[in-house]
C-alpha positions in Angstrom: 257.8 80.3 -24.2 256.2 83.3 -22.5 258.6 84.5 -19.5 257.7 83.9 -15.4 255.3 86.4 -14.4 254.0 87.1 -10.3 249.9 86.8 -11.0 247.8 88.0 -8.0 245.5 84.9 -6.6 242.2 85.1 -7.2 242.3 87.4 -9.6 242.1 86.5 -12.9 238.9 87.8 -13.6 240.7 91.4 -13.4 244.1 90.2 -15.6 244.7 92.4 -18.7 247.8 90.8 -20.0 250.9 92.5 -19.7 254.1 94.3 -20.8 257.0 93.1 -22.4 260.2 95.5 -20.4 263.0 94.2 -22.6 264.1 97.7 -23.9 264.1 98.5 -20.1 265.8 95.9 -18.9 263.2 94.8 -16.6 261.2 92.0 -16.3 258.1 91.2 -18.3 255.2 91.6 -15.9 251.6 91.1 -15.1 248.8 93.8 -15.5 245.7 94.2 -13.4 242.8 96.5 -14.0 242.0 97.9 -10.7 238.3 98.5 -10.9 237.8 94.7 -11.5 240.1 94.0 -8.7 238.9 95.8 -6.1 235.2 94.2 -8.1 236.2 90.8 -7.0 236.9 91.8 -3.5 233.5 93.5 -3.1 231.9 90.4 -4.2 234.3 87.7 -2.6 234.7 89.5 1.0 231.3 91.1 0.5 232.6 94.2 1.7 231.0 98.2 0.5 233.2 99.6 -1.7 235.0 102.1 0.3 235.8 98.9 2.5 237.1 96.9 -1.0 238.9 100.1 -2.1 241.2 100.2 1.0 242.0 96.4 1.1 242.7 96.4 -2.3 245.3 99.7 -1.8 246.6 98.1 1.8 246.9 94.2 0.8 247.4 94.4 -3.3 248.4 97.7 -4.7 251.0 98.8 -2.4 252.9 95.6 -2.3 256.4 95.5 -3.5 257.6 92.1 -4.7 260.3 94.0 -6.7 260.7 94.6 -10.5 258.6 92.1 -11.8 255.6 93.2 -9.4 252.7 93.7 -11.6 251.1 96.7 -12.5 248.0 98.4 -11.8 246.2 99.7 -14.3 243.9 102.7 -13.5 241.5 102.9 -16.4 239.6 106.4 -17.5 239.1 108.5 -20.2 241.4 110.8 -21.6 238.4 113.4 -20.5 238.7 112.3 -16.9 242.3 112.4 -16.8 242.5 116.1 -18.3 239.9 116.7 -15.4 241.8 115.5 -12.7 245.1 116.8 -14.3 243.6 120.2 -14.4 242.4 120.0 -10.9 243.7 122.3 -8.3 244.6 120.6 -5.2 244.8 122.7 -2.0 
C-alpha cells in the first residue's frame, strides 16, 4: 500500500509521481512539474502567463503544509542550469 500523500486539486494533469524519503526520515511526498502547473492555471483561470506564474508562486508553490508538502519540480536542461548557474547576479 502506497503511503498518504497531500496532491494539489486540480492538478493532476501536472503530477510526476514522487519520492520515497525513508532514508531521511521524512514522509513520502508528491511531485509537481511546474510548467504544467502554472499550464493548467493559464488555461483554467484564463489568465497571461505572467498573471499564471504569480498565482501559481503566491497560492501553490510557497505554501507550507509541512514535511509531506509536495515538491516542485523545475524542469531544464543541464545546459540551462549551467547558464543560469554561471550567471552573474548584480
Amino acid at each position: 500500500m502506497l503511503p498518504y500523500m497531500i496532491l494539489l486539486e486540480g492538478f493532476d494533469d501536472a503530477y510526476e509521481g514522487f519520492v520515497v524519503q525513508e532514508k531521511l526520515q521524512r514522509p513520502t511526498v508528491a511531485v509537481y512539474n511546474r510548467t504544467k502547473c502554472v499550464e493548467i492555471i493559464m488555461r483554467d483561470k484564463n489568465y497571461s502567463r505572467e498573471k499564471a506564474i504569480e498565482y501559481f508562486e503566491d497560492n501553490i508553490e510557497n505554501m507550507w503544509e509541512g514535511d509531506d508538502a509536495p515538491l516542485i519540480l523545475n524542469s531544464i536542461s543541464v545546459e540551462q542550469y549551467d547558464k543560469i548557474a554561471k550567471a552573474k547576479i548584480i
